[in-house]
C-alpha positions as a Markdown table, in Angstrom:
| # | Residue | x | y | z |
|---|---|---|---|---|
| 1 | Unk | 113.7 | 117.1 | 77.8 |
| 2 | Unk | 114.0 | 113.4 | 77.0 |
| 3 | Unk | 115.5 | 111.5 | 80.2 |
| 4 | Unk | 118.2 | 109.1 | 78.9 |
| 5 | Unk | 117.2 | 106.0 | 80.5 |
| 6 | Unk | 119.8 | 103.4 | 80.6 |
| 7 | Unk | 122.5 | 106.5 | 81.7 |
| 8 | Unk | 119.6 | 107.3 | 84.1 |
| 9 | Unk | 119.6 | 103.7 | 85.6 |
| 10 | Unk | 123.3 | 103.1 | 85.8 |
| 11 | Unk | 123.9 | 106.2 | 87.6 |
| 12 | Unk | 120.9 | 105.3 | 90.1 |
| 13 | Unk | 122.5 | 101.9 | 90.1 |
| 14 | Unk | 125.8 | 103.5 | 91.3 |
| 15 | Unk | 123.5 | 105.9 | 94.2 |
| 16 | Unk | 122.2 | 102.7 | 95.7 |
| 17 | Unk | 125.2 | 100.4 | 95.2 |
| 18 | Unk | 123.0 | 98.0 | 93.0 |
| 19 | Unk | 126.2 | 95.0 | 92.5 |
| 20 | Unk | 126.6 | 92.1 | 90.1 |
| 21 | Unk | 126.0 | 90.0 | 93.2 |
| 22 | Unk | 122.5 | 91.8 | 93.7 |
| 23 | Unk | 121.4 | 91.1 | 90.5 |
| 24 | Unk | 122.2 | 87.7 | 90.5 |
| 25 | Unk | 120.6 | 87.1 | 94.1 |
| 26 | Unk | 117.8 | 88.4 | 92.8 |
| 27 | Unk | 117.3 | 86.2 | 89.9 |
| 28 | Unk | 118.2 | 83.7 | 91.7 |
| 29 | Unk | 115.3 | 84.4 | 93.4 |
| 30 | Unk | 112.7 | 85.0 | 90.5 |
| 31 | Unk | 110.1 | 82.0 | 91.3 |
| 32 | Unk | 110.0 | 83.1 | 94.8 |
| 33 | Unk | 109.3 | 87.0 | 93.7 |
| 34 | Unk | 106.4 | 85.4 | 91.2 |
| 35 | Unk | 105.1 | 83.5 | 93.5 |
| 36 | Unk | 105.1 | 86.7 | 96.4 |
| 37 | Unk | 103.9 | 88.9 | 93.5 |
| 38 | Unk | 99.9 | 88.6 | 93.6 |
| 39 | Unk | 100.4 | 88.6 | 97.7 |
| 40 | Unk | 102.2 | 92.1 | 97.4 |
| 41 | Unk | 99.5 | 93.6 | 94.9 |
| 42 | Unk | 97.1 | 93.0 | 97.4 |
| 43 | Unk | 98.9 | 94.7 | 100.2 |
| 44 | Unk | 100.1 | 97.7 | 97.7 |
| 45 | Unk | 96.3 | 98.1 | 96.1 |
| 46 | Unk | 94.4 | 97.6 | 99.9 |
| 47 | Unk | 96.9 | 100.2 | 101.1 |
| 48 | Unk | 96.0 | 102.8 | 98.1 |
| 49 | Unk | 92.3 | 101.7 | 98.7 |
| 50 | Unk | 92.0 | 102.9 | 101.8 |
| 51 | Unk | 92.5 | 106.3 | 100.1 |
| 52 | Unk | 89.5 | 108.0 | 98.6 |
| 53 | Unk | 91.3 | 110.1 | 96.0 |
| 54 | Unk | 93.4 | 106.6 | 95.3 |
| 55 | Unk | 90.2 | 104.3 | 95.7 |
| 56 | Unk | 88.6 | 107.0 | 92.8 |
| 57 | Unk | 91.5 | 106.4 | 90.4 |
| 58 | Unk | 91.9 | 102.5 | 90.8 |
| 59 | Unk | 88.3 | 102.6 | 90.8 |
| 60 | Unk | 87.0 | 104.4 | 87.5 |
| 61 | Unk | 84.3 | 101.8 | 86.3 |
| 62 | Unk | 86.7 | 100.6 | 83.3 |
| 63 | Unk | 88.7 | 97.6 | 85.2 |
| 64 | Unk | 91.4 | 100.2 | 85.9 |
| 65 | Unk | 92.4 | 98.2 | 89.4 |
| 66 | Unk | 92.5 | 94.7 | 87.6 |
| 67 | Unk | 95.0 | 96.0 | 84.9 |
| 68 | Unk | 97.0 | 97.5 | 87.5 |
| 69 | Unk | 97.4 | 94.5 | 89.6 |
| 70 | Unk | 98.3 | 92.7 | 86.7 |
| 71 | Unk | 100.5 | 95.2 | 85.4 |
| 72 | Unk | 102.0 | 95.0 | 89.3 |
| 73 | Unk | 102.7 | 91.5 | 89.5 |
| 74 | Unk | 104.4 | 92.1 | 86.9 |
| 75 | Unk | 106.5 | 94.8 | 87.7 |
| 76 | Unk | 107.4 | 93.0 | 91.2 |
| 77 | Unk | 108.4 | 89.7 | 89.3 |
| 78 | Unk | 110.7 | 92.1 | 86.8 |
| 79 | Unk | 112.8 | 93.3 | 89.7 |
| 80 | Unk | 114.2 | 89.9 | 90.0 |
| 81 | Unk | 114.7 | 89.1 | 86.5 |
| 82 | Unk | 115.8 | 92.3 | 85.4 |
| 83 | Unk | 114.1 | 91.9 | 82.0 |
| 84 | Unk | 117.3 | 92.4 | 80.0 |
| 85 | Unk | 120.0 | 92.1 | 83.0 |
| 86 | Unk | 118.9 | 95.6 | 84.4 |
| 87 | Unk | 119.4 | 97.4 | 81.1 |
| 88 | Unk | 117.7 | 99.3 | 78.2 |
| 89 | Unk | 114.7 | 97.2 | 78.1 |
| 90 | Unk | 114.4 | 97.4 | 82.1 |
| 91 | Unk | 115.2 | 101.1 | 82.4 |
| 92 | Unk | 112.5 | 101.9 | 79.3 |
| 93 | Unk | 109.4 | 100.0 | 81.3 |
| 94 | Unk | 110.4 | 101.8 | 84.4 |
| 95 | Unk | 110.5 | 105.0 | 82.5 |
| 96 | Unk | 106.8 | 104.3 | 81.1 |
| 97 | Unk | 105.1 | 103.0 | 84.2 |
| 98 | Unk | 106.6 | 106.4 | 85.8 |
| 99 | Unk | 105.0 | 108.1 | 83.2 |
| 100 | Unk | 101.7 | 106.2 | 83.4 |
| 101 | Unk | 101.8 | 106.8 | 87.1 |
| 102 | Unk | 101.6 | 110.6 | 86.2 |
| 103 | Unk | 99.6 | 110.4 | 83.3 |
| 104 | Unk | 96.4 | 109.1 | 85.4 |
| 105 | Unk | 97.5 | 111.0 | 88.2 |
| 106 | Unk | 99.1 | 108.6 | 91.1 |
| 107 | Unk | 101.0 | 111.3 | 92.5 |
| 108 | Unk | 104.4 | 110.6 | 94.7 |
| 109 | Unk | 102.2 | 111.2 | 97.7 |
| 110 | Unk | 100.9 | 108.3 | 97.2 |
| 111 | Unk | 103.5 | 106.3 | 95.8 |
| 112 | Unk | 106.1 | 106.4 | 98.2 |
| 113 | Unk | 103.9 | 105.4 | 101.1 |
| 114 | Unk | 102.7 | 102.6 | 99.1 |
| 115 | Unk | 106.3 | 101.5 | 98.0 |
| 116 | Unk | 106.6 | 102.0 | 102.0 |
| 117 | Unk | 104.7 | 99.4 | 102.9 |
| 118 | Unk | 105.5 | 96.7 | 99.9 |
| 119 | Unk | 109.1 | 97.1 | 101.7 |
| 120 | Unk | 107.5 | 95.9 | 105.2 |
| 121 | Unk | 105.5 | 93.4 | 103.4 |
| 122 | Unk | 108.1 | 91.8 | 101.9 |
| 123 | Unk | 110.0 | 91.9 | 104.8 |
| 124 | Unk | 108.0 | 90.1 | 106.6 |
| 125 | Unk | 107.9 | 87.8 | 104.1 |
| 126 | Unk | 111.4 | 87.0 | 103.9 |
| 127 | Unk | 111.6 | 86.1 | 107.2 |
| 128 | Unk | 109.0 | 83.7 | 107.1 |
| 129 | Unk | 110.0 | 81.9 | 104.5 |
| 130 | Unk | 113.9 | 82.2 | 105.3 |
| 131 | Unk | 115.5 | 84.0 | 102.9 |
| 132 | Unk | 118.5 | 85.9 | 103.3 |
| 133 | Unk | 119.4 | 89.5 | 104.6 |
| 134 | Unk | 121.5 | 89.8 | 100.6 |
| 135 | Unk | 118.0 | 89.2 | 99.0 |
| 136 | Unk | 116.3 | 91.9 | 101.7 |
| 137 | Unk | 119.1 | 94.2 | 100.7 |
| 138 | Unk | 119.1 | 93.6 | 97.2 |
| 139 | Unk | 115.4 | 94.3 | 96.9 |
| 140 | Unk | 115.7 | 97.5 | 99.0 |
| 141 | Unk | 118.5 | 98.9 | 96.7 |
| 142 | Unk | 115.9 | 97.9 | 93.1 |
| 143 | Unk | 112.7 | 99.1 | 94.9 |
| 144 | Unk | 114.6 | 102.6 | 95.3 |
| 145 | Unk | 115.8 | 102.6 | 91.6 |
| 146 | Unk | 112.1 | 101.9 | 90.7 |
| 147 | Unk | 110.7 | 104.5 | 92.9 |
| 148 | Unk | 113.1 | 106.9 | 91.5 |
| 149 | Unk | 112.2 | 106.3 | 88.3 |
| 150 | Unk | 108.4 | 107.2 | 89.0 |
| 151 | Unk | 109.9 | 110.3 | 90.8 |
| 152 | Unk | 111.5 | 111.5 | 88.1 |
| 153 | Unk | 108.9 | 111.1 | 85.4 |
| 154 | Unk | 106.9 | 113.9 | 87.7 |
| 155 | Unk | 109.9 | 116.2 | 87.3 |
| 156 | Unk | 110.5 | 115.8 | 83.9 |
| 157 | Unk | 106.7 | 116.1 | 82.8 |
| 158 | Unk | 106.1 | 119.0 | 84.8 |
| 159 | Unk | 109.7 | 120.6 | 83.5 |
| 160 | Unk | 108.8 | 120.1 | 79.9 |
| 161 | Unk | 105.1 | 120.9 | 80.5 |
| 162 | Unk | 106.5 | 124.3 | 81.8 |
| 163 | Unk | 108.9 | 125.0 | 79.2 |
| 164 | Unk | 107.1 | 124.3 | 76.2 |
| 165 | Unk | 103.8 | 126.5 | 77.8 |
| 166 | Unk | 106.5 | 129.2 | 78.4 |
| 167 | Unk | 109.1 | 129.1 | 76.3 |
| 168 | Unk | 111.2 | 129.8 | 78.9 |
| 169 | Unk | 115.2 | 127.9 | 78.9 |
| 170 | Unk | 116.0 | 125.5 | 81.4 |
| 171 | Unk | 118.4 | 127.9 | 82.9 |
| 172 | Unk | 115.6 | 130.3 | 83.5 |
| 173 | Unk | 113.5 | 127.9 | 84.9 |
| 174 | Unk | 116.3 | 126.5 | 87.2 |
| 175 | Unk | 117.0 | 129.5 | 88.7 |
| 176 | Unk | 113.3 | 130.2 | 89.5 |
| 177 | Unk | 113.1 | 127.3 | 91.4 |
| 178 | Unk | 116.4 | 127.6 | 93.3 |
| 179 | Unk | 114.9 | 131.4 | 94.1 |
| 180 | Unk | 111.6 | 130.0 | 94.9 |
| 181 | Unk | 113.0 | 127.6 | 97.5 |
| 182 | Unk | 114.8 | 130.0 | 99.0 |
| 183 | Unk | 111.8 | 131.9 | 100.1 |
| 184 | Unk | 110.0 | 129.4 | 101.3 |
């Protein structure tokens, strides 16, 4: 199953009550989230560190954790300027970093925490340097669009991983689950 991103993103948009005025605080805002970004890498990548099954993945010998801070600071300034104004070209990258995140194996265990604690960093953050409770908002609703994103590329690869090994419909499968939850 391919996700439809952009129909993913504006219904996720919807779920958090991502606005018009959101988007524009936050790009109002993109020099300040540049200039925050390499501080909130190091928070995110110390917080994963402390990990030994994260510190073994960022730390794999090939520079792994210097591409990922850079892909990071990245990704943080993008969630003010919305690469394309929050649409194909914004919902794709979050689609592929989702699926990088399962592909070397950064599982939501990990993420969430870690998204945890860039929240409280920025937080912080915004209060010492005075910005407003509309930016603080805005950047809760994006961070939980972005999370999502990540989330659902674990579903997706293990659904289609399942189905194709299987051969099984997605009806079948659904119902498993559903049966299989109930058990539990």
């Amino acid at each position: 199953m391919i996700l439809d991103t952009v129909a993913f993103m504006s219904t996720l948009e919807r779920r958090v009550g991502l606005t018009d005025e959101d988007k524009a605080i936050l790009k109002s805002q993109a020099d300040w989230g540049l200039l925050i970004a390499p501080e909130m890498a190091d928070h995110f990548y110390t917080y994963l560190g402390r990990d030994a099954e994260m510190n073994a993945i960022l730390n794999d010998g090939n520079e792994r954790i210097h591409r990922l801070r850079e892909t990071f600071i990245q990704w943080f300034h993008e969630m003010f300027t919305g690469i394309d104004d929050w649409g194909q070209a914004y919902a794709d990258r979050r689609w592929k970093i989702g699926l990088v995140h399962v592909r070397i194996g950064i599982g939501p265990q990990h993420v969430v925490p870690a998204m945890a604690t860039v929240i409280d960093q920025v937080e912080k953050r915004l209060q010492v340097d005075g910005k407003s409770q509309a930016l603080k908002d805005a950047l809760s609703r994006i961070c939980m669009i972005d999370l999502a994103f990540i989330e659902q590329a674990y579903v997706e690869v293990c659904s289609d991983a399942v189905l194709r090994e299987t051969g099984w419909t997605q009806g079948l499968f659904r119902r498993l689950i559903a049966t299989g939850a109930r058990s539990m």
